[in-house]
LUMZA-796643 format. One record per atom (N, C-alpha, C, O): residue in one letter; x, y, z; atom name. Coordinates in pm, whole numbers, plus 50000, padded with zeros to 5 digits. Example, Ala and Ser with C-alpha at 12.3 -4.5 7.8 and 13.67 -1.06 7.14 Angstrom:
<atoms>
res / c1 / c2 / c3 / atom
A / 51319 / 49431 / 50780 / N
A / 51230 / 49550 / 50780 / CA
A / 51320 / 49670 / 50780 / C
A / 51424 / 49668 / 50846 / O
S / 51285 / 49775 / 50708 / N
S / 51367 / 49894 / 50714 / CA
S / 51290 / 50003 / 50787 / C
S / 51341 / 50114 / 50804 / O
</atoms>
This chain:
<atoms>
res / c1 / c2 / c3 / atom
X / 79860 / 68010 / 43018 / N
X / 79968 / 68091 / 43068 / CA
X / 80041 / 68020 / 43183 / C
X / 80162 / 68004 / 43200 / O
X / 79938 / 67983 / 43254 / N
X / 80015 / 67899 / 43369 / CA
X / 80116 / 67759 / 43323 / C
X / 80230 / 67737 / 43362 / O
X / 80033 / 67676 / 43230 / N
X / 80110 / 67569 / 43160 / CA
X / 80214 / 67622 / 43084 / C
X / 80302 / 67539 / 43062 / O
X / 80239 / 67758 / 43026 / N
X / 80343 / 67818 / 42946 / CA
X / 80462 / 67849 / 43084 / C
X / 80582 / 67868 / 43067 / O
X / 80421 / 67848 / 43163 / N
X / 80521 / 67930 / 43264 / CA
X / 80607 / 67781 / 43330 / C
X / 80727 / 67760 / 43348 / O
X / 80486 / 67697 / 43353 / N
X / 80561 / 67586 / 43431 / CA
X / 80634 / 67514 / 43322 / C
X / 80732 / 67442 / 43346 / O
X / 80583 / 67536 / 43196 / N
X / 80691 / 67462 / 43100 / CA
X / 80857 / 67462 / 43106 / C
X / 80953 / 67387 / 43124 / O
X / 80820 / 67611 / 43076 / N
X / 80989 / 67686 / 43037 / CA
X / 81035 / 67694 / 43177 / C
X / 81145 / 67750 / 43178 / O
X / 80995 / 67662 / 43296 / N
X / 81046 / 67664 / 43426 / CA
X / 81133 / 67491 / 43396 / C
X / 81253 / 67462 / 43388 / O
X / 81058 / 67441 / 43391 / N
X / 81078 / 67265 / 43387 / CA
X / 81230 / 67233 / 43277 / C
X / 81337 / 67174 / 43292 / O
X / 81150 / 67322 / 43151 / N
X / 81234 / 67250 / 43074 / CA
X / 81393 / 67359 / 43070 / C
X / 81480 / 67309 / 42999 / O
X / 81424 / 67462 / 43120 / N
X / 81505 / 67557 / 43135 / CA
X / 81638 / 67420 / 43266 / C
X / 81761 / 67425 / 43274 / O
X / 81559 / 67340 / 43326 / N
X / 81660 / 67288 / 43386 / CA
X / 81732 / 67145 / 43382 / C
X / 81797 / 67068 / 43453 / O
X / 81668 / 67160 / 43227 / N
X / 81714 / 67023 / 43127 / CA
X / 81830 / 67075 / 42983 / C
X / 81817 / 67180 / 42921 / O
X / 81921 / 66986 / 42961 / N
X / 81963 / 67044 / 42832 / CA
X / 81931 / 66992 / 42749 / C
X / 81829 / 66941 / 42796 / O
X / 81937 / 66954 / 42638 / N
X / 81873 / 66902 / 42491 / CA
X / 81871 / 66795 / 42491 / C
X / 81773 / 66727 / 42457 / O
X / 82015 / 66737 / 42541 / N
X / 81968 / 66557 / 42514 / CA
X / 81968 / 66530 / 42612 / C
X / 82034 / 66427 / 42627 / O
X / 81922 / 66572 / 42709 / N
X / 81853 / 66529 / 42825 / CA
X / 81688 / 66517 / 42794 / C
X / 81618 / 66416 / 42803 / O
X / 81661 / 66612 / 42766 / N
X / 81520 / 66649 / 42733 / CA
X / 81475 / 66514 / 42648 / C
X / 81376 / 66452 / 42688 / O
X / 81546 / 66469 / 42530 / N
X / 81543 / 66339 / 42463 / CA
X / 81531 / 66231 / 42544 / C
X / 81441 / 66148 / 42545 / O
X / 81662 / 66237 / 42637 / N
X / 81638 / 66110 / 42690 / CA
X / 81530 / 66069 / 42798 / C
X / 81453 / 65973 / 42800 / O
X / 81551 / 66179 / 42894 / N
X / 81449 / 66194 / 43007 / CA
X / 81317 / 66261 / 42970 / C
X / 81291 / 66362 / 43035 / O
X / 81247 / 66229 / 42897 / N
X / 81111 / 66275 / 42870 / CA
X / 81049 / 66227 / 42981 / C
X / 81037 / 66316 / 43065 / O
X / 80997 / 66106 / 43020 / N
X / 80927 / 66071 / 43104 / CA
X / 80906 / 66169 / 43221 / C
X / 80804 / 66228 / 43254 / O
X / 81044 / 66171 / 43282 / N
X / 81109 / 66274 / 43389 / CA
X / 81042 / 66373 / 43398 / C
X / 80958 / 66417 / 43477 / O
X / 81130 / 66430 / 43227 / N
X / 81019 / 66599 / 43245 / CA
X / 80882 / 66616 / 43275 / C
X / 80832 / 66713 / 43333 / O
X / 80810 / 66490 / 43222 / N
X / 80658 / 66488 / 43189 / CA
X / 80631 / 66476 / 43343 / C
X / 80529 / 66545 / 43350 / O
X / 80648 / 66447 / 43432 / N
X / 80643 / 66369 / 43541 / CA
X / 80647 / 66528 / 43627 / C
X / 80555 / 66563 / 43701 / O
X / 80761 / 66605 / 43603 / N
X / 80782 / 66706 / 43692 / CA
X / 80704 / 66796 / 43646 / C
X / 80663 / 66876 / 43730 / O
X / 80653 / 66816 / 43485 / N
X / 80592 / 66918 / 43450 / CA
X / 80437 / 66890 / 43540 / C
X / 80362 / 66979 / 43583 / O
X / 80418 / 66746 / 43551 / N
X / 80271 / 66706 / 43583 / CA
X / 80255 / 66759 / 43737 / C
X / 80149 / 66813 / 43768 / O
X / 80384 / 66740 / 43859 / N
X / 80345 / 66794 / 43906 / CA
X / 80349 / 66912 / 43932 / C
X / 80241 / 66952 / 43977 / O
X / 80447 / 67011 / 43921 / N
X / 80427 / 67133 / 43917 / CA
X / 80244 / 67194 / 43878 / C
X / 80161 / 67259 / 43942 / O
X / 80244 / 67136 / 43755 / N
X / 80079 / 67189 / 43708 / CA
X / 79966 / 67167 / 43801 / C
X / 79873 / 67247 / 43804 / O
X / 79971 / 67037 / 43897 / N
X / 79894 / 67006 / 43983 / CA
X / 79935 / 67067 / 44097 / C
X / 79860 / 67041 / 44191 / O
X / 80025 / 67138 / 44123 / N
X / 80057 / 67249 / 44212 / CA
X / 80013 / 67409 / 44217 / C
X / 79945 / 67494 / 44276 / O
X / 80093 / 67387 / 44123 / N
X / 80040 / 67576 / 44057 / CA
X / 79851 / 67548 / 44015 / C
X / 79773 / 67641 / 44038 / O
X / 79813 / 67455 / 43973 / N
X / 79641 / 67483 / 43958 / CA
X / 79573 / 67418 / 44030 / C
X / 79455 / 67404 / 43999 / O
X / 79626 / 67353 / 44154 / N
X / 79475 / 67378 / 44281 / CA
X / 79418 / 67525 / 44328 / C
X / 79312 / 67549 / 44385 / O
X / 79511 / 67606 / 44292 / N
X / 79480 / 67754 / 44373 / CA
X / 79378 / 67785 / 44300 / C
X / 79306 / 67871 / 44351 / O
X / 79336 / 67733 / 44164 / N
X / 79229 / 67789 / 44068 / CA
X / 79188 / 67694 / 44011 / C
X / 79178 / 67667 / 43892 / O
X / 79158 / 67629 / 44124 / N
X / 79036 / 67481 / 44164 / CA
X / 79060 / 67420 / 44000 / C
X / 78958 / 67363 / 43961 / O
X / 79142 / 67420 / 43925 / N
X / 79156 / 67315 / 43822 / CA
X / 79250 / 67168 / 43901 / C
X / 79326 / 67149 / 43996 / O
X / 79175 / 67080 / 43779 / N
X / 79225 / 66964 / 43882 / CA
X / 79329 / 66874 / 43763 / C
X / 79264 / 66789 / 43702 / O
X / 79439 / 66879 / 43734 / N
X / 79518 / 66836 / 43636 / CA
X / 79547 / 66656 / 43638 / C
X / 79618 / 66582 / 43707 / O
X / 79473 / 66638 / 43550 / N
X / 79464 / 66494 / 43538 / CA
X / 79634 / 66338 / 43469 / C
X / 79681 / 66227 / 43494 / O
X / 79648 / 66459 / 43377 / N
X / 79774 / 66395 / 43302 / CA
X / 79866 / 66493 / 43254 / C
X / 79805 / 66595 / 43222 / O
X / 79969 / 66501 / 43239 / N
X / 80066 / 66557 / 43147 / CA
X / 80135 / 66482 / 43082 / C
X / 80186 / 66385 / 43138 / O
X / 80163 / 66518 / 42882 / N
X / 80246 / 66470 / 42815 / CA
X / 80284 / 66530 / 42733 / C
X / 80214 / 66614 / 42676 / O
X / 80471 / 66491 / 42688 / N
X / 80510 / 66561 / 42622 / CA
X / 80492 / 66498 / 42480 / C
X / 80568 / 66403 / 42458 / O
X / 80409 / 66533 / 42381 / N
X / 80359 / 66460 / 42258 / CA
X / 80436 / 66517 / 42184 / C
X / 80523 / 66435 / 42155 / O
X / 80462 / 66648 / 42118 / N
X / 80572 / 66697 / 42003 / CA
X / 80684 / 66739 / 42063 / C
X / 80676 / 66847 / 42121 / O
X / 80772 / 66691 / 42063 / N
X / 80925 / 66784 / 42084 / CA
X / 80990 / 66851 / 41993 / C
X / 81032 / 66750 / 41936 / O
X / 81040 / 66951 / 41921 / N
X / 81076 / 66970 / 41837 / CA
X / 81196 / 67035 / 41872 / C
X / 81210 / 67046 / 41994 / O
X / 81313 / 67093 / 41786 / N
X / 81416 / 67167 / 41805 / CA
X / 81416 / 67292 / 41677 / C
X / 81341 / 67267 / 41582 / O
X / 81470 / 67381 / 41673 / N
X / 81527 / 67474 / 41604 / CA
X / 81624 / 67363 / 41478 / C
X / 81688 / 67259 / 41489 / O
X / 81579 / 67487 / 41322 / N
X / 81686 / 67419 / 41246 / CA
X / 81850 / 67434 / 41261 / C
X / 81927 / 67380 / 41183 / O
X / 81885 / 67502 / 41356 / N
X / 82012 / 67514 / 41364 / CA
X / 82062 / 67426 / 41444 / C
X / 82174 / 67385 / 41414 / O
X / 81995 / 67368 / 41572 / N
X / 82033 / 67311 / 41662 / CA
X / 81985 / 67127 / 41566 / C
X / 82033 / 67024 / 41612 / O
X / 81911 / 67122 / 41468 / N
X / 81886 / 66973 / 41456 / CA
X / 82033 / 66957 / 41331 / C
X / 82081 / 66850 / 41295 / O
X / 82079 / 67100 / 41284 / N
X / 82169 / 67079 / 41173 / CA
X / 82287 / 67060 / 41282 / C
X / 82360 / 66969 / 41242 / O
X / 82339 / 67120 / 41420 / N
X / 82449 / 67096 / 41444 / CA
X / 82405 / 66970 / 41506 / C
X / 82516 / 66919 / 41518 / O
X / 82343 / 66903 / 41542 / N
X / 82315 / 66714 / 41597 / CA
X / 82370 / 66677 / 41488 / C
X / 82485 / 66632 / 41498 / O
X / 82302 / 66685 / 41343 / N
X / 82357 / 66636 / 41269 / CA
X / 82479 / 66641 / 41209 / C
X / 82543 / 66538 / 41187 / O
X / 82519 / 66750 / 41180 / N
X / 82662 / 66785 / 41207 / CA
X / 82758 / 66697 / 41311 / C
X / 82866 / 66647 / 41279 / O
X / 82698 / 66690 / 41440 / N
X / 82818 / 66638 / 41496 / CA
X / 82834 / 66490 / 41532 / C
X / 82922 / 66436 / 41600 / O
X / 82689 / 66420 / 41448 / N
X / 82666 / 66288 / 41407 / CA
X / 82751 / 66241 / 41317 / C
X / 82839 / 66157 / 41333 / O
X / 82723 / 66294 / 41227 / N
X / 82866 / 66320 / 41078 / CA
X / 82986 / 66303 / 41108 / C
X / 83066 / 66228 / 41052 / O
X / 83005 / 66375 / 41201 / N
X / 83181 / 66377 / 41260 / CA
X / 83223 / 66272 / 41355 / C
X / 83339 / 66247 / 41388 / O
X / 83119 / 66215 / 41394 / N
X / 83175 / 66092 / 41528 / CA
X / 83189 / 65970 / 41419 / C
X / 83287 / 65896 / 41416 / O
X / 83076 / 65960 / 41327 / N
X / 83109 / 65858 / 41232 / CA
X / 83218 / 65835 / 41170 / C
X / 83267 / 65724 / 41145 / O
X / 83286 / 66009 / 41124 / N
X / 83386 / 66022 / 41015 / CA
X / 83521 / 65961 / 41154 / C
X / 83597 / 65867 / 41131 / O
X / 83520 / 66028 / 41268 / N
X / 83587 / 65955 / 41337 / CA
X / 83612 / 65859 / 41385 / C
X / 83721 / 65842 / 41439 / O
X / 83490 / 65739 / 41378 / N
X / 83478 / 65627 / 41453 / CA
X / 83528 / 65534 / 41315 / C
X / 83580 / 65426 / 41344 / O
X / 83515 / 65566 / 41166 / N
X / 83575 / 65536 / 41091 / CA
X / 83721 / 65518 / 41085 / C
X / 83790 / 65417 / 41070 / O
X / 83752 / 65648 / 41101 / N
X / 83902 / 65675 / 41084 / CA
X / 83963 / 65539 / 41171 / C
X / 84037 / 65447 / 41137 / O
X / 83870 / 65582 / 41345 / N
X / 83956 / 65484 / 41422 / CA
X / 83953 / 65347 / 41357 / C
X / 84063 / 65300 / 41327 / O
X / 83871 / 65294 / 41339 / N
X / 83842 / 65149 / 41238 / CA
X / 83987 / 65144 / 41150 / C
X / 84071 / 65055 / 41153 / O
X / 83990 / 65269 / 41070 / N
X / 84081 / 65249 / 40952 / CA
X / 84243 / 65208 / 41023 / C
X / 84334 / 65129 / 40998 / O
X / 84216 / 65307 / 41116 / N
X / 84419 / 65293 / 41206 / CA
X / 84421 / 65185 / 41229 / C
X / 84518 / 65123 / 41186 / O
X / 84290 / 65091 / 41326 / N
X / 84321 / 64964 / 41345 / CA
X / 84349 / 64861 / 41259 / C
X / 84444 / 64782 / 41265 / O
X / 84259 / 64869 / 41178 / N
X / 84278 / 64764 / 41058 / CA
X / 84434 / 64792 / 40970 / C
X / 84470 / 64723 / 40874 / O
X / 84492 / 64878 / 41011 / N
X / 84600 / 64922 / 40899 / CA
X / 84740 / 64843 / 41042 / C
X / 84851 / 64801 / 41010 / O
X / 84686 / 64846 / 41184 / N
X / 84797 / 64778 / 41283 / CA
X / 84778 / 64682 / 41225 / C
X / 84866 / 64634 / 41152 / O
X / 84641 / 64618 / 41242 / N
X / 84654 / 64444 / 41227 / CA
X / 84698 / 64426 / 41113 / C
X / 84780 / 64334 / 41104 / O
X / 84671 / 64483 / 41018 / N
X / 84769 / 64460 / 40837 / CA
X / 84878 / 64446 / 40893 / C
X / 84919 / 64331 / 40882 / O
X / 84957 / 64527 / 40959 / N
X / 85080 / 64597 / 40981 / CA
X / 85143 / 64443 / 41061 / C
X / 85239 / 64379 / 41018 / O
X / 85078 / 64415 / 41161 / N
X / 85093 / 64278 / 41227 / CA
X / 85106 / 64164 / 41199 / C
X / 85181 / 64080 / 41249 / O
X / 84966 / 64145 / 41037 / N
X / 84968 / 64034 / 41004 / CA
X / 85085 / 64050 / 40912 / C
X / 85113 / 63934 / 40882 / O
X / 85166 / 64127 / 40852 / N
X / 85262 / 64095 / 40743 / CA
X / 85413 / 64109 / 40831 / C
X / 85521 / 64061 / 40797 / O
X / 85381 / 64194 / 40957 / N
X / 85535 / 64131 / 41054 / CA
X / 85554 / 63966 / 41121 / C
X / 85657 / 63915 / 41164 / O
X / 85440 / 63916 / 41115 / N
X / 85453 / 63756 / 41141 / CA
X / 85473 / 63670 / 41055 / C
X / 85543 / 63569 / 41064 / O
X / 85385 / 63726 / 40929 / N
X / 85393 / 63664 / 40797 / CA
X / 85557 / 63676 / 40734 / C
X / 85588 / 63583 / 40661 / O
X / 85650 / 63771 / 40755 / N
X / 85766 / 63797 / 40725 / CA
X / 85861 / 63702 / 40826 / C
X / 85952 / 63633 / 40778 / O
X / 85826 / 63704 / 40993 / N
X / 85897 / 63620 / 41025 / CA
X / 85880 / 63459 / 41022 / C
X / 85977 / 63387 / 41042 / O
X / 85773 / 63417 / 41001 / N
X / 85725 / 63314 / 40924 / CA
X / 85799 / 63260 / 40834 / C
X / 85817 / 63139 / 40819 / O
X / 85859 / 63377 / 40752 / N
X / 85898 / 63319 / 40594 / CA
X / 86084 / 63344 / 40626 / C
X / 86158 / 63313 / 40534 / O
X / 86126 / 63381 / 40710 / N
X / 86238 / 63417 / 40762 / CA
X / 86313 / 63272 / 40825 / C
X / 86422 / 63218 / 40804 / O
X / 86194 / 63241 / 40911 / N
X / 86206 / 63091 / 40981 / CA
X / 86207 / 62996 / 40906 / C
X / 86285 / 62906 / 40936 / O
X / 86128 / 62981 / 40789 / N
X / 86097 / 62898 / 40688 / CA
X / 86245 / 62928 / 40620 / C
X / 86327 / 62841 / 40648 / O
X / 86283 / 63008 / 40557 / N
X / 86381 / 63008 / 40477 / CA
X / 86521 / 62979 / 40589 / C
X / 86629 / 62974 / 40530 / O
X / 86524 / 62965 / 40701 / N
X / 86644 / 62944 / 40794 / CA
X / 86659 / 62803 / 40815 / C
X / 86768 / 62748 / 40831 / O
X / 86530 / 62736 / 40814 / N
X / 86511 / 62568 / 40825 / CA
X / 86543 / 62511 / 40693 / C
X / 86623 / 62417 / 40687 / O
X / 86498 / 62552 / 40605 / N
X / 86526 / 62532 / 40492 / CA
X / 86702 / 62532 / 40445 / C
X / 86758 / 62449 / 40373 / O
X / 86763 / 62651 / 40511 / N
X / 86923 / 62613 / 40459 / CA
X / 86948 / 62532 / 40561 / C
X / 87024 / 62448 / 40514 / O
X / 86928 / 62506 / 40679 / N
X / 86985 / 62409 / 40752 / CA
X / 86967 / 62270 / 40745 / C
X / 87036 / 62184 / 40800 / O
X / 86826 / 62247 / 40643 / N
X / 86765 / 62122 / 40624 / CA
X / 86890 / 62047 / 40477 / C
X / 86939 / 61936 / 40457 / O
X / 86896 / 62204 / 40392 / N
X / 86972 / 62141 / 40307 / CA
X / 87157 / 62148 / 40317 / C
X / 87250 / 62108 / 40247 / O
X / 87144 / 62210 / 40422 / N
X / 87347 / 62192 / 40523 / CA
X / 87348 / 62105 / 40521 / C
X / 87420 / 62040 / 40445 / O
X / 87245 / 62041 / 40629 / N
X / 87270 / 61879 / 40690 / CA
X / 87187 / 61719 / 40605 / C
X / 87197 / 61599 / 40633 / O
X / 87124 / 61779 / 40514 / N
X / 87083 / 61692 / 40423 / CA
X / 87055 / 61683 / 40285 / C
X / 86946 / 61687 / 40228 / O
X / 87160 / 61670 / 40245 / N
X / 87171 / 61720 / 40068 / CA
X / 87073 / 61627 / 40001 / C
X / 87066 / 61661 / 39883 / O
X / 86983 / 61507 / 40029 / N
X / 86875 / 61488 / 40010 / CA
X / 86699 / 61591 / 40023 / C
X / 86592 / 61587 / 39963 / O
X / 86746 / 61656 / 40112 / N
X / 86629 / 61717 / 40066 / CA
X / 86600 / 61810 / 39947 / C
X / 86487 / 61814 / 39899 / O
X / 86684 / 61872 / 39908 / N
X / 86665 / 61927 / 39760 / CA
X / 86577 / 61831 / 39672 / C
X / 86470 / 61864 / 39619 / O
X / 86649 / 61684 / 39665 / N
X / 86570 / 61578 / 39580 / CA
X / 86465 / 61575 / 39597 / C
X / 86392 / 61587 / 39499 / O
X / 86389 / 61554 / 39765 / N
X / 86263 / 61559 / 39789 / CA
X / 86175 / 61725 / 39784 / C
X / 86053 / 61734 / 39802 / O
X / 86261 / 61841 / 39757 / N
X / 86204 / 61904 / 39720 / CA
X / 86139 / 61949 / 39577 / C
X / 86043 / 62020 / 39550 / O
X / 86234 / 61875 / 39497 / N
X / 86188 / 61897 / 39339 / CA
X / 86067 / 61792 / 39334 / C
X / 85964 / 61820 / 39272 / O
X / 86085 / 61643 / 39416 / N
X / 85978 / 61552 / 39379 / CA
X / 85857 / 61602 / 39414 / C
X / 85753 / 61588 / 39350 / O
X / 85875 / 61684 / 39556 / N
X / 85737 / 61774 / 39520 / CA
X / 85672 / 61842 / 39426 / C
X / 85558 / 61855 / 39380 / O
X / 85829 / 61899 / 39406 / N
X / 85747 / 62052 / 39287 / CA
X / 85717 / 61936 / 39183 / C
X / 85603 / 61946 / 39138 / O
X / 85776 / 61844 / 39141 / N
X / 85744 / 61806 / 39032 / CA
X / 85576 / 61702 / 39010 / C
X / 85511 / 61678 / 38909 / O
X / 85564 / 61681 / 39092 / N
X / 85394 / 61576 / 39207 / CA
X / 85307 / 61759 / 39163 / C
X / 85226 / 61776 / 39072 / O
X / 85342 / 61831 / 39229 / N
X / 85264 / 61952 / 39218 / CA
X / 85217 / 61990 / 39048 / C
X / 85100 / 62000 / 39010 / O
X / 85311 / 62002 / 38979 / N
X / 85304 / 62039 / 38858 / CA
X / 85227 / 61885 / 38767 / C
X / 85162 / 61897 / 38663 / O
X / 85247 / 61789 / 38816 / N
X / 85118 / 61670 / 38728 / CA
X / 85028 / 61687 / 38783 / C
X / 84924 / 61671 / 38719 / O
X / 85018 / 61723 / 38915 / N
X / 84889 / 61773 / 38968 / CA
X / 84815 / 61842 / 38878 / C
X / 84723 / 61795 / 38810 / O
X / 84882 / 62038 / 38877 / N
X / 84788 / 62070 / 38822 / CA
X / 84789 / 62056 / 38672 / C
X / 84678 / 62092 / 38635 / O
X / 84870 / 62017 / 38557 / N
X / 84870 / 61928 / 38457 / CA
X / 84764 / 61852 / 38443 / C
X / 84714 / 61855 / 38331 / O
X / 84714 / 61786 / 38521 / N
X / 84614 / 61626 / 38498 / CA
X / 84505 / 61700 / 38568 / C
X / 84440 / 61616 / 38630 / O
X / 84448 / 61841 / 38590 / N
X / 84316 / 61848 / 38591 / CA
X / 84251 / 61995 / 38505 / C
X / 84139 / 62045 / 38496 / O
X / 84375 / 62027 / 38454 / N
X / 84345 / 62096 / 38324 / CA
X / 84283 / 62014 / 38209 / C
X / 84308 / 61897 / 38180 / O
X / 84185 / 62111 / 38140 / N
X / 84153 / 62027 / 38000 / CA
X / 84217 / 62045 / 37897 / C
X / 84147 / 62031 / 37797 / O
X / 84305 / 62067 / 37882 / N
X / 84405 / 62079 / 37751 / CA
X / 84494 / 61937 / 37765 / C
X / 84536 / 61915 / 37878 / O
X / 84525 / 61847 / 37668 / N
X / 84637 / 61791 / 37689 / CA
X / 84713 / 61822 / 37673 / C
X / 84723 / 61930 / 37616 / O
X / 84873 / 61720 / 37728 / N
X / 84978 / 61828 / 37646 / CA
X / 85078 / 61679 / 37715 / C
X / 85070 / 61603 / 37811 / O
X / 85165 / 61700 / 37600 / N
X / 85251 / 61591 / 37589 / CA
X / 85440 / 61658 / 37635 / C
X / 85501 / 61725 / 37552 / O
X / 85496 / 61628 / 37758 / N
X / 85597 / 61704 / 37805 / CA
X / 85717 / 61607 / 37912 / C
X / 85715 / 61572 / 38030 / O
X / 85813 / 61589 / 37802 / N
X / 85924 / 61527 / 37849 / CA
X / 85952 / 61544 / 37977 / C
X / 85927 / 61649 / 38036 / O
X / 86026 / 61410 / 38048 / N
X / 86105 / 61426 / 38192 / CA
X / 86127 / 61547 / 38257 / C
X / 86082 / 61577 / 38368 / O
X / 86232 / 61651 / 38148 / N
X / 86260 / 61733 / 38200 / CA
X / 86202 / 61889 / 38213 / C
X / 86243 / 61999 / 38249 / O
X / 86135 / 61856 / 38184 / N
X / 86002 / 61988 / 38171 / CA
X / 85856 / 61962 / 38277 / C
X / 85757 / 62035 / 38287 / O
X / 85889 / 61822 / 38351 / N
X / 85831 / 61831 / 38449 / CA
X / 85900 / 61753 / 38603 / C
X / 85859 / 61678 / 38692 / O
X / 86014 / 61818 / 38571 / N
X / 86107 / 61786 / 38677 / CA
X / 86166 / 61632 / 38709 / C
X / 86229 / 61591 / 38806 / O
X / 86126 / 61573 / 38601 / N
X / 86072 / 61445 / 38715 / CA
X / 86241 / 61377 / 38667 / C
X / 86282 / 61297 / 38751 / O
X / 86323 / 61394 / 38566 / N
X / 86479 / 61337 / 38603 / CA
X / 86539 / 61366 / 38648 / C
X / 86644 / 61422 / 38617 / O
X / 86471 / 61324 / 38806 / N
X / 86556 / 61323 / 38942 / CA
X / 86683 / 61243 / 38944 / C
X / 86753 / 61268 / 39043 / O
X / 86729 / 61161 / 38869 / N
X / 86853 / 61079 / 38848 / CA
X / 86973 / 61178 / 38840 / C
X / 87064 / 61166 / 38923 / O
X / 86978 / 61276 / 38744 / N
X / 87025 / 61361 / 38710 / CA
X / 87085 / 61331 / 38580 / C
X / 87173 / 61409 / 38542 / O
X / 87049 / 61213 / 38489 / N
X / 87047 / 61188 / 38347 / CA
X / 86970 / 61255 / 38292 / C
X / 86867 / 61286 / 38352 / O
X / 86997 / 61305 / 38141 / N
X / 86939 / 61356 / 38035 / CA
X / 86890 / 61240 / 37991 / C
X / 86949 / 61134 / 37971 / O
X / 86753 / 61274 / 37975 / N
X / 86649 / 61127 / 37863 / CA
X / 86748 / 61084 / 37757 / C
X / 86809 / 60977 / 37752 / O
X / 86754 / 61185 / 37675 / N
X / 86826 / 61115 / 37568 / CA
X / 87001 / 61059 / 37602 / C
X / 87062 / 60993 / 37518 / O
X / 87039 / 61083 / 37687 / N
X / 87172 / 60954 / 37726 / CA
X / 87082 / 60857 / 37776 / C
X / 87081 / 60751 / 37714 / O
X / 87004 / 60867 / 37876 / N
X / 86938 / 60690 / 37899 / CA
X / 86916 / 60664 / 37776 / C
X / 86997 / 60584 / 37730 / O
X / 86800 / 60718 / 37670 / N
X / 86788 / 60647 / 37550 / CA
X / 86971 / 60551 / 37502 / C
X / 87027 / 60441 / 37498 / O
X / 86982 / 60645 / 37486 / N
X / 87181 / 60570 / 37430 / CA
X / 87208 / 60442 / 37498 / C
X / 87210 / 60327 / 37454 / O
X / 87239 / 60522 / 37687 / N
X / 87274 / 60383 / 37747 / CA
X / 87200 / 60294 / 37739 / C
X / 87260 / 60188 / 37755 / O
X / 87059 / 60276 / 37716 / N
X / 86955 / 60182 / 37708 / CA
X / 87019 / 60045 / 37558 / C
X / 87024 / 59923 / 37545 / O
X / 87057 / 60185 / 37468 / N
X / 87065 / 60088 / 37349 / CA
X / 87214 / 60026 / 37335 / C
X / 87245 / 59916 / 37291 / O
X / 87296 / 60125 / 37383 / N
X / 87423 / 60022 / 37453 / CA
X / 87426 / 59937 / 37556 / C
X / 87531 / 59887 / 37596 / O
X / 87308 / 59913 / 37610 / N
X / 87328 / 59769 / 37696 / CA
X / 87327 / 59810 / 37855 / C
X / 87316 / 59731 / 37949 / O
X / 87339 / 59927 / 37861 / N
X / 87393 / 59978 / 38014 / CA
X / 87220 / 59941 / 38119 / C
X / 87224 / 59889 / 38231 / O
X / 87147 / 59964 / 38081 / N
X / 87003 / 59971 / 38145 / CA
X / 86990 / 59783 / 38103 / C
X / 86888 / 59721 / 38132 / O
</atoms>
């Protein structure tokens, strides 16, 4: 009776997750209180511990309950962020390609050679991936860019056989 009294005294000035966190605490204050309240009736209280804690099912369903909800929120927040940085990475990625396409007309304003060196790429790119495919395949000048002259094969063939080459 006496340990029932100093309990609910002790634990009446804890709230729930206190009680969780500060166990030690409680155990500590319950211990002495008990060694207070039972010298008067020569018991001599050696230890106190709090070994089972338990809660009510209503109170372990709303923990859980409101475990549920910090997640569903700590999610959400995750989701907003990740949807800025999307949001970020495709406003740089846009001015990126803005800048790129602005250098690009000015490259070909002031240097009507680079077009040439841009097809010799595309066209380097496309034997590229051509020559590590396993299919062969047999494909004129102009189907892989490469009459950069700006002759049709078959007039070189001609001029070739008229003498011009």
């Amino acid at each position: 009776s006496v340990a029932n009294e100093v309990m609910k005294a002790v634990l009446a000035q804890y709230n729930v997750s206190e009680l969780l966190i500060k166990r030690q605490d409680v155990s500590a204050e319950m211990s002495l209180r008990l060694v207070n309240r039972c010298k008067s009736f020569n018991v001599d209280v050696v230890d106190v511990a709090i070994v089972n804690l338990t809660f009510g099912k209503d109170y372990s369903a709303a923990v859980e309950a409101k475990q549920i909800s910090q997640q569903q929120a700590d999610r959400a927040r995750f989701q907003v962020e990740q949807a800025l940085q999307e949001k970020k990475s495709k406003i740089v990625l846009a001015q990126g390609e803005a800048e790129a396409a602005r250098l690009i007309g000015e490259a070909v304003k002031n240097n009507p050679g680079f077009m040439k060196l841009r097809e010799f790429e595309a066209a380097r790119e496309i034997a590229d991936i051509l020559s590590q495919g396993k299919n062969k395949m047999l494909l004129d000048t102009d189907a892989l860019l490469f009459n950069m002259m700006g002759i049709n094969p078959g007039e070189a063939l001609q001029k070739k056989k008229n003498g011009f080459f």
